[in-house]
C-alpha positions in Angstrom: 1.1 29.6 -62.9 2.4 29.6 -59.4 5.9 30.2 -58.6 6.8 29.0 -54.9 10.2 28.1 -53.0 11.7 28.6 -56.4 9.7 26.4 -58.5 6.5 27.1 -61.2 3.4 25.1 -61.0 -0.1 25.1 -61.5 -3.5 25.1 -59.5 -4.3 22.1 -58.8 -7.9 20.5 -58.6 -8.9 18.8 -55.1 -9.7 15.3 -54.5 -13.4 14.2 -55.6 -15.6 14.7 -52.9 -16.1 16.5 -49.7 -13.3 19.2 -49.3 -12.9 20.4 -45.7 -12.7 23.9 -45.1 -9.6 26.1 -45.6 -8.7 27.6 -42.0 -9.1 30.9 -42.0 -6.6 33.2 -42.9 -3.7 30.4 -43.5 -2.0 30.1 -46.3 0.5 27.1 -47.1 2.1 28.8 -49.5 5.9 28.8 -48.4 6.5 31.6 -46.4 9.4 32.9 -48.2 10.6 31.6 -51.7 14.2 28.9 -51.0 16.4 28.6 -53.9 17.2 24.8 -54.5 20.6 24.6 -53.0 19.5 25.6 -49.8 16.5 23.6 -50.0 19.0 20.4 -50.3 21.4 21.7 -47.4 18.2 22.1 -45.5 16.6 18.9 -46.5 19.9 17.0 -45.3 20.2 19.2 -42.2 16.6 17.6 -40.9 13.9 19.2 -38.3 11.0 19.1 -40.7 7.7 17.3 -41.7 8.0 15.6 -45.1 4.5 15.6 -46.1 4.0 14.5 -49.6 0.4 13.7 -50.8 0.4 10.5 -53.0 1.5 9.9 -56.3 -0.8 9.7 -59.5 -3.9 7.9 -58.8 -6.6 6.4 -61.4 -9.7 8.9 -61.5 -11.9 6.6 -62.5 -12.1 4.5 -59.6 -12.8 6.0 -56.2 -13.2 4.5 -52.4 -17.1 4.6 -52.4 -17.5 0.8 -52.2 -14.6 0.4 -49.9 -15.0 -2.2 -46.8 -12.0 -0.4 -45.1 -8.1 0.8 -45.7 -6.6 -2.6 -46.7 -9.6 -3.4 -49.3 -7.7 -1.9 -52.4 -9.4 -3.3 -55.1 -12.3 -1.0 -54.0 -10.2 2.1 -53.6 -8.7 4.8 -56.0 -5.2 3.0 -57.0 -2.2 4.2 -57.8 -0.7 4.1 -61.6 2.1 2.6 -63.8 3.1 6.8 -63.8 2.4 7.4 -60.0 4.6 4.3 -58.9 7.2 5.4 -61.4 7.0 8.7 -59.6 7.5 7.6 -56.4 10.4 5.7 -57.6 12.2 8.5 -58.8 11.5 10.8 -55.6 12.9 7.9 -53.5 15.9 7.6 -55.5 16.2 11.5 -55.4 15.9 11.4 -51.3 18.7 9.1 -51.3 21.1 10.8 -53.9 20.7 14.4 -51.5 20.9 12.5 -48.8 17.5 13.3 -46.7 17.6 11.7 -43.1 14.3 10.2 -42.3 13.1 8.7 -39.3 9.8 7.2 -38.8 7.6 7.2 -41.8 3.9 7.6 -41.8 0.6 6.9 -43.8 -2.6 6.9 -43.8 -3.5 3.4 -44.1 -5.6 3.5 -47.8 -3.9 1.9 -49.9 -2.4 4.1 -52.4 -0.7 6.4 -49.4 0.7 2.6 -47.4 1.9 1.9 -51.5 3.4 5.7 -51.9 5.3 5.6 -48.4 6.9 2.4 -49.1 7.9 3.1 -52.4 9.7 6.7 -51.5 10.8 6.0 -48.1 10.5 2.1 -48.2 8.6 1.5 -45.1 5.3 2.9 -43.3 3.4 3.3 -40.6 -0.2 3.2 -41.0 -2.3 5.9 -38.9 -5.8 7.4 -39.5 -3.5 10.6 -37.6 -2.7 11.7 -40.5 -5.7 11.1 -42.6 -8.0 12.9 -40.0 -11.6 11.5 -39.4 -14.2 9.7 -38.9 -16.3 13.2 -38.7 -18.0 15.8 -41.3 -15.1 17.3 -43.4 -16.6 20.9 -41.6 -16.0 19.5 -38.0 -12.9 21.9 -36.4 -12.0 19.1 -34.7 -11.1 16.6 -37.7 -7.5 16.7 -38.5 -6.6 17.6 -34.5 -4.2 14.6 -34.7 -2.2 15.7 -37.9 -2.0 19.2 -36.7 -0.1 18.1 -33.5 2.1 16.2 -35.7 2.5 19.2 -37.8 4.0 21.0 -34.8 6.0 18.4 -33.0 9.6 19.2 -33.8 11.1 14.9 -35.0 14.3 13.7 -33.6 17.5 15.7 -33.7 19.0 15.8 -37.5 16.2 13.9 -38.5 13.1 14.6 -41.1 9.4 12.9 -40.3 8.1 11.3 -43.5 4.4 11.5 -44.7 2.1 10.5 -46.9 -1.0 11.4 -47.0 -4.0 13.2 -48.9 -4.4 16.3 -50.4 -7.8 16.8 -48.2 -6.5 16.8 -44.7 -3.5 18.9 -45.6 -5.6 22.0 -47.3 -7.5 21.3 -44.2 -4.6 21.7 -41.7 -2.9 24.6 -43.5 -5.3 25.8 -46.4 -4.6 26.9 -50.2 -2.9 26.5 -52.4 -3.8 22.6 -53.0 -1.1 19.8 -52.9 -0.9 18.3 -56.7 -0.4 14.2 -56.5 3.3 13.6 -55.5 3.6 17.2 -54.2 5.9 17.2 -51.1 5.0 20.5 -48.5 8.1 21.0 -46.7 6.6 21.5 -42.9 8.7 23.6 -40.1 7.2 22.4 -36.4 6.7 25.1 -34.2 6.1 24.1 -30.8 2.3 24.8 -30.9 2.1 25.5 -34.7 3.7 25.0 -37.9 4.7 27.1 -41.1 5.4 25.5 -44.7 9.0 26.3 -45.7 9.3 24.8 -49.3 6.7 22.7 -51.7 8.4 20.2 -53.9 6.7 18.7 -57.3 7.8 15.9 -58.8 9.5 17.1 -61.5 11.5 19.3 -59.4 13.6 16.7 -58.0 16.0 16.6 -60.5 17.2 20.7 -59.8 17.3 19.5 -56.2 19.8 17.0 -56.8 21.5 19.1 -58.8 21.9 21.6 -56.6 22.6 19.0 -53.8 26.1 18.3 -55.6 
């Protein structure tokens, strides 16, 4: 077990498939451990990067036979449990009262269904998915690192969901877990990970948000 930004949690295994390389010497691990009540004030406060990998997906199915991002019934899908997830994260986000402003997604469809269902809206963008290249190009998640670093609008947070790939990618180990939420701090020409959220640690955060 793993205990980061106040909460315990376990390894967890990548996506199937081609893993990009972790950057060297990067860690996104938070950089200091936040207890929940601070994470809340902070959370409402805004000025970070919201990037939360999807919810539960099926494991059986993958995106092999996929024609492209809106052909869904040839992609890995989200589940009864992942949807219910992202249900109860969105209703958390409004009980602390998070400010969001633009939301975005890579355009598969389980990350478009995840957005919508936490923040209710998205914008599709292969930005934040990184590609078309080899996962080893340096060059492959370029987009999502700017985005990484670009501080959002004043009192505001920038929503994301994503993949668990381009985000070990970007900002290396420990891997996101499926509705894992990496709390991003822009730094003009970087970024640093100030808190990681699971799903079932929503309920201290509301808690502590009272």
């Amino acid at each position: 077990m793993m205990l980061v930004a106040g909460f315990c949690y376990a390894q967890e295994r990548p996506d199937p498939g081609a893993v990009p390389p972790a950057p060297p010497g990067r860690s996104s691990a938070p950089v200091s451990a936040v207890a929940p009540d601070k994470l809340a004030a902070a959370l409402k406060k805004g000025g970070f990067i919201l990037y939360f990998r999807h919810t539960a997906t099926d494991f059986s199915r993958n995106d092999a036979k996929s024609s492209g991002p809106t052909d869904c019934e040839n992609q890995r899908p989200l589940i009864d449990r992942g949807r219910d997830d992202a249900r109860a994260i969105a209703a958390a986000i409004k009980k602390i009262g998070v400010p969001v402003a633009r939301v975005l997604a890579s355009p598969t469809c389980r990350t478009v269904e995840t957005a919508k269902l936490i923040f209710g809206r998205a914008e599709p963008t292969v930005d934040v998915r990184g590609g078309p290249t080899a996962p080893q190009d340096p060059q492959r998640y370029a987009a999502l690192k700017k985005i990484l670093a670009t501080a959002p609008p004043a009192g505001r947070n920038l929503g994301i969901a994503s993949h668990g790939n381009p985000f070990f990618g970007v900002a290396g180990p420990p891997y996101l877990a499926e509705g894992e939420m990496a709390v991003v701090r822009p730094l003009g020409t970087d970024f640093e990970v100030y808190a990681r959220v699971r799903v079932e640690d929503w309920p201290a955060l509301v808690a502590a948000a009272k």
